[in-house]
C-alpha positions as CSV (number, residue, x, y, z in Angstrom):
1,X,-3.5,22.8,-5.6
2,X,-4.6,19.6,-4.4
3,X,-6.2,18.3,-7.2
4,X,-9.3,17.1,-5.1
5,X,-12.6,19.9,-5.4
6,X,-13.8,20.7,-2.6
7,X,-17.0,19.3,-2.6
8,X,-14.6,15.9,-2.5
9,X,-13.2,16.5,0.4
10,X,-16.1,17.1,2.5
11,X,-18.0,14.2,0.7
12,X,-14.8,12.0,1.7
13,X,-14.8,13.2,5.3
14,X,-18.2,12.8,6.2
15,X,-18.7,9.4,4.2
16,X,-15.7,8.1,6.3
17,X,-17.2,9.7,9.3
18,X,-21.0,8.3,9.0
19,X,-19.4,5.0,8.6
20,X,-20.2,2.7,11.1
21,X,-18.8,-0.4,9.7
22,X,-16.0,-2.4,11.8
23,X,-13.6,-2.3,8.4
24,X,-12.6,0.7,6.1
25,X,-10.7,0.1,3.3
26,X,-10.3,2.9,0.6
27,X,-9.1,2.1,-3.2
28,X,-7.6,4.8,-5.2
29,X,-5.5,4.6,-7.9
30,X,-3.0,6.9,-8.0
31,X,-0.9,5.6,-4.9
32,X,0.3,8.5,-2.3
33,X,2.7,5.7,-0.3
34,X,4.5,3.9,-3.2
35,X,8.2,2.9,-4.0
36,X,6.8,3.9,-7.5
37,X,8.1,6.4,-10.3
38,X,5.3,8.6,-9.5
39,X,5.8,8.8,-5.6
40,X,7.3,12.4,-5.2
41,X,5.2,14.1,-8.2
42,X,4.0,17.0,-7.8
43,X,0.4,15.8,-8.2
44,X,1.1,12.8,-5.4
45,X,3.0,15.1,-2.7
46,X,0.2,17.4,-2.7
47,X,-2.8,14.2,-2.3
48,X,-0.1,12.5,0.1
49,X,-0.4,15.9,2.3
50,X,-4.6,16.5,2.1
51,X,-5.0,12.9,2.4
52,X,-3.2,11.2,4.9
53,X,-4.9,12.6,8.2
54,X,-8.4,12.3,6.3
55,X,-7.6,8.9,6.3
56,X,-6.7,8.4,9.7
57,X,-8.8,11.0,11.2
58,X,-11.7,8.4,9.2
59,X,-10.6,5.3,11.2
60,X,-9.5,3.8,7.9
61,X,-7.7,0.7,7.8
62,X,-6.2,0.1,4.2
63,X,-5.6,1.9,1.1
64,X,-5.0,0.0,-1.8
65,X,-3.3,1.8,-4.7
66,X,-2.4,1.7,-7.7
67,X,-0.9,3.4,-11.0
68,X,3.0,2.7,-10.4
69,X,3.6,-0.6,-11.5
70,X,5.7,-1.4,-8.5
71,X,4.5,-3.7,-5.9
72,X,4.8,-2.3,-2.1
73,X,3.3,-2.0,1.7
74,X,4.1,0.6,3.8
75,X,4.8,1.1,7.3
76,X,1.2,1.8,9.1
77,X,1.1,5.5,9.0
78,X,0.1,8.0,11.3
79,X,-0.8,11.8,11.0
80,X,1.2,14.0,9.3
81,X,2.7,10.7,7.9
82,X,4.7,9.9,10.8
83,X,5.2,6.1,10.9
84,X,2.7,5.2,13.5
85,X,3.8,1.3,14.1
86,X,6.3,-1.1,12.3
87,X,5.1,-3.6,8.9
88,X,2.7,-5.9,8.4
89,X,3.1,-9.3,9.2
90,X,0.8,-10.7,5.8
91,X,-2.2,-12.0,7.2
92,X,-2.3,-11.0,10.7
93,X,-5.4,-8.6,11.6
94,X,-5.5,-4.6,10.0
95,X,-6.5,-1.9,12.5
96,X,-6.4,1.4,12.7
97,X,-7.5,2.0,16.4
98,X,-4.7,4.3,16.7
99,X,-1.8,2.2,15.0
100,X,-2.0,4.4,11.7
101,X,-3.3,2.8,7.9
102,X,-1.0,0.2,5.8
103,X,-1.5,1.4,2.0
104,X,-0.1,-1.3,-0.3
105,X,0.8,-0.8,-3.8
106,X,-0.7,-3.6,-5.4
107,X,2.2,-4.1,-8.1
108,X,0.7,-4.8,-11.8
109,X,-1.9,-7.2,-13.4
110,X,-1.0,-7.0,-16.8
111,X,2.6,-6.6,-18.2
112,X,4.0,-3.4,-17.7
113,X,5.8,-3.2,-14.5
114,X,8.2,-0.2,-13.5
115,X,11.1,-0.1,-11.2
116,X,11.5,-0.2,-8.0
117,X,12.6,3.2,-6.4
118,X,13.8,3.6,-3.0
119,X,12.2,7.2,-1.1
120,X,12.1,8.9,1.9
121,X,8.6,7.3,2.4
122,X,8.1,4.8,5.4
123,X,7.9,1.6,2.9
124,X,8.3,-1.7,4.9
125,X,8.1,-4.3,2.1
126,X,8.4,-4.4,-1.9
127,X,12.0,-3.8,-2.6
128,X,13.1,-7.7,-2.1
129,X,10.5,-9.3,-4.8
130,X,11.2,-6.9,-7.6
131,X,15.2,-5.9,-9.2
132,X,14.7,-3.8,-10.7
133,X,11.3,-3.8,-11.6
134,X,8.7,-6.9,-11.5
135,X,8.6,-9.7,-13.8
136,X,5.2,-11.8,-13.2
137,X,1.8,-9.9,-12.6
138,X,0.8,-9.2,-8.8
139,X,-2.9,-9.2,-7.1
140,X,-4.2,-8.9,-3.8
141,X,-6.5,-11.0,-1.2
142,X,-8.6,-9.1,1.0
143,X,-9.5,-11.3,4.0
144,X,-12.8,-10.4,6.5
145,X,-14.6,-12.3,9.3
146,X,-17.4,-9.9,10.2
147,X,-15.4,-7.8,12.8
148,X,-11.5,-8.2,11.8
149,X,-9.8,-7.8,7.9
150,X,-6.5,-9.0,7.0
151,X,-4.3,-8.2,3.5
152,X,-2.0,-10.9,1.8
153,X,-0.3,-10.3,-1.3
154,X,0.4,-12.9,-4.0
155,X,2.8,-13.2,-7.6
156,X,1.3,-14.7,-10.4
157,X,4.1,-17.1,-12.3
158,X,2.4,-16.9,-16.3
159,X,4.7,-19.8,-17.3
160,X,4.2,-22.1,-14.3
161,X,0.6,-20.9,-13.6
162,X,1.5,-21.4,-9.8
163,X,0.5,-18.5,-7.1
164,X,2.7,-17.8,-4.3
165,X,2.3,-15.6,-1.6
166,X,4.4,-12.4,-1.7
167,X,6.3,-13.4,1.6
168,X,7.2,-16.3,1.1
169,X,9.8,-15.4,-2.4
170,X,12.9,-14.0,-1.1
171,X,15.3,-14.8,-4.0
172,X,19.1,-15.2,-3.1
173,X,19.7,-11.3,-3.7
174,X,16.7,-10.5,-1.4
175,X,18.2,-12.2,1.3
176,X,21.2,-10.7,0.6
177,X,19.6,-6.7,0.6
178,X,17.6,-7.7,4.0
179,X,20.8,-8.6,5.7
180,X,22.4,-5.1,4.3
181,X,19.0,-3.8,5.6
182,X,18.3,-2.2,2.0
């Protein structure tokens, strides 16, 4: 079962396909490309496997996601979620004109955060900001000029009240699990 009625399914395929819009971002918010505790349920595995080609049989471009408490972008993602191209450099323009959909995890707002857990999935980015789990709140920024969209992600410091953009924090250990390439 895969949890989605059918009338669902057709209503998702032809809204995506009667779209004529330059940009299509989809928010959901139990995440089907996550490095969260919920990744390989039952529940996800089977909306991972009806959703995916929907998605990029629909031209879209992002999937925001949410649920796991973790914070995490994948690899762009192709059909039958094969990784269709490498990760996104934050910033830099989102489409999927045959280069697959990024679907970022967009970490937690409030307080509860969850670890980290390395999968099978094509994750790109995530693992380096969080050990084991998050500590500050997490948001995204959604970027559009008309005819292009780009994603950045930022962490929210509660004590300092300063923003920073998810890229740019790469704490000593981060470093250390990029050069191990973990």
């Amino acid at each position: 079962d895969n949890n989605l009625n059918p009338k669902q399914l057709e209503w998702l395929k032809a809204d995506l396909k009667n779209t004529n819009l330059n940009n299509k971002v989809v928010l959901m918010h139990r995440g089907i490309y996550t490095a969260g505790p919920h990744a390989n349920d039952v529940v996800t595995v089977n909306l991972r496997n009806t959703l995916t080609n929907i998605f990029n049989e629909g031209e879209v471009d992002l999937v925001l996601q949410g649920n796991e408490h973790v914070y995490s972008e994948s690899k762009f993602i192709g059909n039958d979620g094969k990784v269709a191209s490498g990760g996104y450099a934050p910033g830099s323009t989102i489409a999927n004109n045959g280069n697959g959909v990024l679907y970022v995890c967009l970490g937690s707002a409030g307080d509860k955060y969850n670890e980290y857990e390395t999968n099978d999935l094509p994750i790109y980015r995530g693992h380096a900001y969080q050990y084991p789990s998050l500590e500050k709140p997490t948001f995204g920024k959604l970027s559009f000029d008309g005819m292009t969209i780009s994603y950045t992600g930022y962490i929210y410091d509660l004590d300092s009240g300063k923003i920073t953009k998810i890229i740019d924090i790469i704490p000593w250990w981060g470093i250390l699990l990029i050069a191990l390439g973990i």
